[in-house]
N, C-alpha and C positions, 0 to 999 in steps of 0.2 A: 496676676493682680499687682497692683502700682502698689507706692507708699501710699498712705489713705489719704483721701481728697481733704483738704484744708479750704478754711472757707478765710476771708478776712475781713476783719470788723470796716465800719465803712471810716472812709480817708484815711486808709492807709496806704500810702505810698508805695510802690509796686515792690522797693527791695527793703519793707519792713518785715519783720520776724515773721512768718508761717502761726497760724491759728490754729491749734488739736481744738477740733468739735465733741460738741456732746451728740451723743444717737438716740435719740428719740422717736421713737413709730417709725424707723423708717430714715427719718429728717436729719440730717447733719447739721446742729443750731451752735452758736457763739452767737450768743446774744451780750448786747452790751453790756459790760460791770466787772467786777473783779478778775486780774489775770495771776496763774502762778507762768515763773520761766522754766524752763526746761533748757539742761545742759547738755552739751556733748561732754565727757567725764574726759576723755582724752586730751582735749585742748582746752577747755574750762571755757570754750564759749559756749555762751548764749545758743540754742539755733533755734528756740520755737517761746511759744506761750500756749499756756492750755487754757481754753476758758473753768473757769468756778460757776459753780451753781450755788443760789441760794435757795434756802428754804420752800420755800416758792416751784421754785424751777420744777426742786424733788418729788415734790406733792405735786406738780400735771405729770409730770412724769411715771409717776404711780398711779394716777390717773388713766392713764393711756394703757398700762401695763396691765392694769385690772380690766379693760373693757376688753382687750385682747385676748386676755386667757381662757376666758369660756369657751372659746372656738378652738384653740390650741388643745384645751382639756375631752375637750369631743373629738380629738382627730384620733383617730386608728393606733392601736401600738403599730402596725406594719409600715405605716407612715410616715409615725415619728424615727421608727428604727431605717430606717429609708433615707430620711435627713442626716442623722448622725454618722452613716458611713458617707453621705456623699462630704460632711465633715473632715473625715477622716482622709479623705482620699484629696481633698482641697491641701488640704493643710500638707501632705505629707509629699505633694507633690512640688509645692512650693517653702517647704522648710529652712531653705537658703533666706530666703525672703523673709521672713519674718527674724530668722534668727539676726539679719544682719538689723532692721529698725531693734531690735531687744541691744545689739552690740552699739546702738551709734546713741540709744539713751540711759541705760544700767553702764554700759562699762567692760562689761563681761565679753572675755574672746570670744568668737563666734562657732567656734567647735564647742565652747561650753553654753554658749546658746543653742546650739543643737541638739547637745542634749538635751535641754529644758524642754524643748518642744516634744520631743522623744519620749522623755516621763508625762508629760501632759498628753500624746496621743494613745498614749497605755490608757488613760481613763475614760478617753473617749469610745477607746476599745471594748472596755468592760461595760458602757455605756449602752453600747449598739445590741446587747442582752436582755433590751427591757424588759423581753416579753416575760424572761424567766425573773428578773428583779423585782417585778411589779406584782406577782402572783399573790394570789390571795390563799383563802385555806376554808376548809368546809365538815363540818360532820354531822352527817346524818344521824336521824333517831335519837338524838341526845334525851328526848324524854317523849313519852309516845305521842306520834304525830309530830315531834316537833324538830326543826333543822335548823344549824347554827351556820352561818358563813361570814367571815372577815373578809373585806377589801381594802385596798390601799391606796389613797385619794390624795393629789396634791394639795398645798398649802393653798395658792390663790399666787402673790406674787411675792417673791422673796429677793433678799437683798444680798451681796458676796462685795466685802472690802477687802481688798487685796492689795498684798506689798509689793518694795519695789523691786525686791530681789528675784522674784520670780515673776515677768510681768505676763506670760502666757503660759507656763502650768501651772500657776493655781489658780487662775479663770479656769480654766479647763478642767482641773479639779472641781472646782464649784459648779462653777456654769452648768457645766455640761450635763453632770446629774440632776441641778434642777429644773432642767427643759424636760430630760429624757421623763423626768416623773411626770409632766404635765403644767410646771408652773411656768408664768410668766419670770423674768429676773430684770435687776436694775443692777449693772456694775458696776463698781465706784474703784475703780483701778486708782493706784499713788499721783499723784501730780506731780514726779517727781518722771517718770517714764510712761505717761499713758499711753503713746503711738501704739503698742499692740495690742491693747485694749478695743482701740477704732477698726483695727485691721481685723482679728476676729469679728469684730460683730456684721463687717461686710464679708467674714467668708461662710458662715452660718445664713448670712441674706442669701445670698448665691446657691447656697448650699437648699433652697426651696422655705428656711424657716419663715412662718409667717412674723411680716411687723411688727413690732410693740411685745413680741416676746423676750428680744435681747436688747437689753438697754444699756448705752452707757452713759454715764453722768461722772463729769468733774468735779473733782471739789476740795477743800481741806477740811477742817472741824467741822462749819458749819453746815456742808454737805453730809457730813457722817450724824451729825446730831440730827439732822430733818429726816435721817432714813433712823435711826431709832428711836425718833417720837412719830413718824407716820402711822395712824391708824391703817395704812390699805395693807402697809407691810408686816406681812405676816411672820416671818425669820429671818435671822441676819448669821451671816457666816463672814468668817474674821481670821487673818494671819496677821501678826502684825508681833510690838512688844507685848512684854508681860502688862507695864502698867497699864497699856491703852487698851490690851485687852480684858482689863480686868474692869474697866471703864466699860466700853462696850458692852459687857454681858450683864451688869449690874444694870446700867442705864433701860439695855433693852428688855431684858427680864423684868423689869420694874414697869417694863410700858405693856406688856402682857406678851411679849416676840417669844420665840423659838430662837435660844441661840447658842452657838458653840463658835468657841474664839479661840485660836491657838495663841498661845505668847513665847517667849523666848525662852532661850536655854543656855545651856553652859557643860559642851558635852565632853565629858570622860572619856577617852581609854586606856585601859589599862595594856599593861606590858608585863608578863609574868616573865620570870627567867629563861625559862627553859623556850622562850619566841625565838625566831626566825629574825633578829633583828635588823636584815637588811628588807625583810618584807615589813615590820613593822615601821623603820624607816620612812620607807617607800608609802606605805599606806599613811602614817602621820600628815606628809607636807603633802600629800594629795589632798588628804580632809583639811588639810588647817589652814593652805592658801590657794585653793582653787575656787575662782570666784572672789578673789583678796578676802578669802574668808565671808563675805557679806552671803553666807546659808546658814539658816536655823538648825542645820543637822551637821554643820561645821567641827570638828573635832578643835577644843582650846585647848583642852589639858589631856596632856600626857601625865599616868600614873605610873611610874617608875618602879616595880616590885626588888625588892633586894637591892642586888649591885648592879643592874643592868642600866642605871640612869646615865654613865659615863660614856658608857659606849654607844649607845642610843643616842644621846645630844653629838655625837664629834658624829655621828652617818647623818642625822639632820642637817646639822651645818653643813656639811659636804654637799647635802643637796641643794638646800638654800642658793650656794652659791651659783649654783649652776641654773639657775632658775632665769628666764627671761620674760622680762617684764616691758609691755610696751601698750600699745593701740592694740586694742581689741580684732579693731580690722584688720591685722597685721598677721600674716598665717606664721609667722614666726612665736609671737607674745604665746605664753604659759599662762600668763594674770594678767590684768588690766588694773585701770583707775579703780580707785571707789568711788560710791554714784556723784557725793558733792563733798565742795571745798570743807564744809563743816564735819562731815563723817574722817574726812586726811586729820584736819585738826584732830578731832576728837580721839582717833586711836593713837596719834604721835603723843597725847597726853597721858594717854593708858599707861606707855612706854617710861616715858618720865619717871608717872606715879610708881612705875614698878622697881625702877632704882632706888627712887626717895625710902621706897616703904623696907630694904634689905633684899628683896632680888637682886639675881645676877642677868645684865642682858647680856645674853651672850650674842647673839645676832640684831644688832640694831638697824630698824628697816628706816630709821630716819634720815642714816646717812649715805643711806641710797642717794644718787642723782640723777635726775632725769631733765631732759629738756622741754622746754616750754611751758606752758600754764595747766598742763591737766593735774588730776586731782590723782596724783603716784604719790605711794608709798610701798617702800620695802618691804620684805619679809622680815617678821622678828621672831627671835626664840628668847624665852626668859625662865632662867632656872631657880631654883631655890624658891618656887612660891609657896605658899602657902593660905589655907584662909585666914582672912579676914584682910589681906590685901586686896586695894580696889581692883586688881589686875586678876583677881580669881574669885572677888564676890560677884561682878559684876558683868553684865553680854558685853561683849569688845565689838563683836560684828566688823570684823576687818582680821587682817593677814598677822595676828601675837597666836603663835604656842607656846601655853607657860608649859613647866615641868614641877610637876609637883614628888615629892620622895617618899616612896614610903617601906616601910619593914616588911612588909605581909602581906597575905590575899586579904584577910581581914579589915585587915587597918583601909586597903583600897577603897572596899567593900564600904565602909564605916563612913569614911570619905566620902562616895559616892550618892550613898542615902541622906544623909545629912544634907546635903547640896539645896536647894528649892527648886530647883530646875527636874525638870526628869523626862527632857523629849527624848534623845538618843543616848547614847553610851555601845561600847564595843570593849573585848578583852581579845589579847594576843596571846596564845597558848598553844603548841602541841599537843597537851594533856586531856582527854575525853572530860574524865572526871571532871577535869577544875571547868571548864566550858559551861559543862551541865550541870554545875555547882552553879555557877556566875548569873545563867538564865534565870537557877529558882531565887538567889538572894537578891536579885535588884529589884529595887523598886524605880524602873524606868519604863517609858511605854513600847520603845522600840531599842532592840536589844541586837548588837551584831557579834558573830563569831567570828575572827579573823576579816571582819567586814566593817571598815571605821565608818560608813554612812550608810547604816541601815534603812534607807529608803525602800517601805514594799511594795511589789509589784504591785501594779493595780488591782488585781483577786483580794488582796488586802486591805487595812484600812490604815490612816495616818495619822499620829496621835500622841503626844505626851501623857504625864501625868503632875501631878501637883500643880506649881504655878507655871506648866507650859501649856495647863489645856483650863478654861474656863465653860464648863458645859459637862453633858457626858455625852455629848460624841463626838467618834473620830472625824475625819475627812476622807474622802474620795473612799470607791470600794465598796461594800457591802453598807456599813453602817451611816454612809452619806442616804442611801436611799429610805433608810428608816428615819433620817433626818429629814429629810422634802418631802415626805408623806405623812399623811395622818390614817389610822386603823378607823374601820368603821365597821362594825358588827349587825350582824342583821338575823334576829331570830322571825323562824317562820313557822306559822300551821298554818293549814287548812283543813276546818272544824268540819264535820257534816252540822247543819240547822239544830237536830235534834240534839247534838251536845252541848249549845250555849248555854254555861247557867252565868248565875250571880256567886261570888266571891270574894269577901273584903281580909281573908285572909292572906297572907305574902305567898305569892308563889313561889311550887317545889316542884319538884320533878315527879 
């Protein structure tokens, strides 16, 4: 499979910018009206425009989406489970391919796009199980003559907005579970990197799925606000920040949706003394600059227990330096750009702020240099934080590990809860006990042991707490599919003639 077909709006001159389409039934449309640009991160040009949808657009679009589903929702689990591996087998066969459009619009090496797709065909994997996910439950005889059975019926069509950091595992986290349940979806990938966005939904076409079940639609605000005031749209699924998703779930909540929105975080690990400090090292600058840090499950802050914060920062530094930064296409490069010119600005400001406020930088990634116009920045480390520093209240989403100091497990601990944040967190320890001390006192949703990015396999599900999750449910895994279906209950008798009577009192058993 090529880069996805680009269509172009009419008189454009033949070496005007490339057009990302929106997928509609089927259709690849750029219809005329607003465009966003799309960069390459590496050299900070320009190479595309995506079209925007308006309001309008979204509503036929839902449109379409809803006349399709009925046929989708009557087709066979053995079917649907039929589609999803030949999914699986598309996608896994061509994984270079996609991972290099993820590296030439995010930024991100392309071994670290490899992974993404990797974590994203885990779900599609758990996917291809429908028949056991989708299981209903039954008990006979509940009261005599009578039987009770629950089934588990899709929504109709459902919506999945998704960030720029991951642009094809968490489609594929979403997506994939709300087809495998029976519903129709409408994507709304970033406008920021949509190209994989296009290419999944032609490898799902191929893959035998009928038209009008995977949609993609561009857009910025006004495309997310027409999919949370659409009447057709039944749930909306959401990664993105804290604010916007706090925005999303309120908005679509209010309009009567289903909906669970992840938002950002600010994740902990800790370092107890008695760690392995050249593994804890090692695990730190894996979590805090691969991907220039732009992952919600990113490790910012290092918790320093006792005396171990000196020796820890001087094996940091040592790596940092040896670190290679370059073009993502580059089988050399460790890190890439961040996605745009304004996320470089924004964390060389973090950086500042963190001097201004009494931190120490001790590794300044701003005076990294690099040649040409991409959107580079260095690795930084900044010691001596503390809260209520903007550089540890707030998500950096770029390549800063602060260090924060502290006396005790407690004080970490203390630290840690207090936080608003609560997607991941991890503790570095030898010690049984303090581990499985660590699991029961956090209050975090995913919890690593000597493991700084507790990401779960797909058998699991993926999920903050406090202001990292709006909703109560996780993502991908078990609890996505209680989230794309709805319970239906169904009580049964069959009276013999002679027992019908009259009764205005409440029935019992």
């Amino acid at each position: 499979m090529s880069t996805p077909t680009i269509e172009k709006t009419p008189g454009e001159a033949a070496e005007a910018l490339r057009t990302i389409p929106h997928v509609v039934a089927g259709e690849k449309l750029a219809p005329e009206g607003r465009r966003g640009r799309v960069f390459n991160p590496a050299t900070g040009a320009q190479t595309a425009e995506v079209a925007f949808a308006t309001a309008d657009f979204v509503h036929a679009a839902a449109q379409k989406a809803k006349a399709a589903q009925p046929t989708w929702r009557e087709t066979g689990l053995a079917k649907r489970q039929a589609v999803l591996f030949k999914v699986r087998e598309i996608i896994s066969s061509r994984a270079d391919e996609i991972a290099r459009i993820i590296t030439s619009e995010h930024g991100k090496t392309v071994a670290d796009a490899m992974g993404e797709v990797a974590r994203g065909l885990e779900n599609v994997e758990f996917c291809t199980g429908l028949m056991h996910h989708l299981k209903g439950e039954y008990s006979e005889q509940v009261a005599t003559g009578i039987d009770v059975h629950q089934v588990r019926q899709p929504l109709g069509v459902v919506a999945c907005i998704t960030p720029f950091n991951f642009p094809a595992m968490v489609p594929l986290w979403m997506v994939t579970t709300a087809i495998a349940a029976g519903n129709a979806v409408i994507l709304k990938p970033s406008e920021r990197d949509p190209s994989a966005a296009v290419w999944l939904a032609d490898v799902f076409r191929e893959a035998g799925l009928p038209e009008g079940i995977f949609n993609v639609v561009h857009g910025d605000k006004e495309a997310v606000d027409a999919i949370l005031d659409d009447p057709i749209i039944r749930a909306v699924s959401f990664v993105g920040s804290t604010p916007i998703a706090k925005y999303i779930y309120t908005r679509a909540a209010a309009n009567g949706k289903r909906v669970q929105a992840l938002g950002g975080a600010k994740n902990h690990m800790i370092v107890m003394p008695d760690a392995d400090l050249d593994a804890a090292a090692d695990a730190a600058v894996s979590a805090a600059y691969g991907s220039a840090g732009e992952r919600c499950m990113a490790v910012s802050v290092v918790v320093a227990v006792g005396d171990v914060a000196d020796g820890l920062i001087s094996k940091v530094s040592d790596r940092i330096g040896g670190l290679v930064i370059g073009d993502g296409l580059d089988p050399r490069s460790e890190m890439g750009p961040l996605i745009t010119r304004e996320a470089q600005e924004r964390v060389a400001g973090f950086v500042e702020s963190a001097a201004g406020e009494g931190a120490k930088v001790v590794v300044d990634g701003r005076t990294h240099e690099f040649e040409g116009d991409g959107f580079f920045i260095g690795a930084s480390l900044v010691d001596d934080v503390k809260p209520g520093m903007r550089v540890y209240d707030e998500e950096i989403f770029g390549p800063v590990l602060s260090v924060v100091r502290v006396a005790s497990y407690d004080e970490a601990v203390d630290l840690i809860n207090s936080n608003r944040y609560a997607n991941g967190t991890a503790v570095f320890t030898r010690d049984g006990k303090t581990a499985r001390q660590f699991e029961f006192d956090i209050e975090v949703g995913m919890v690593g042991i000597n493991v700084p990015i507790p990401v779960p396999v797909g058998a699991f599900s993926f999920g903050g707490w406090k202001d990292s999750l709006f909703g109560d449910t996780h993502m991908y895994g078990p609890e996505a599919f209680n989230f794309y279906t709805r319970r239906k209950v169904v009580t049964t008798r069959w009276p013999e003639p002679s027992e019908s009577q009259i009764s205005l009192g409440f029935p019992t058993h």
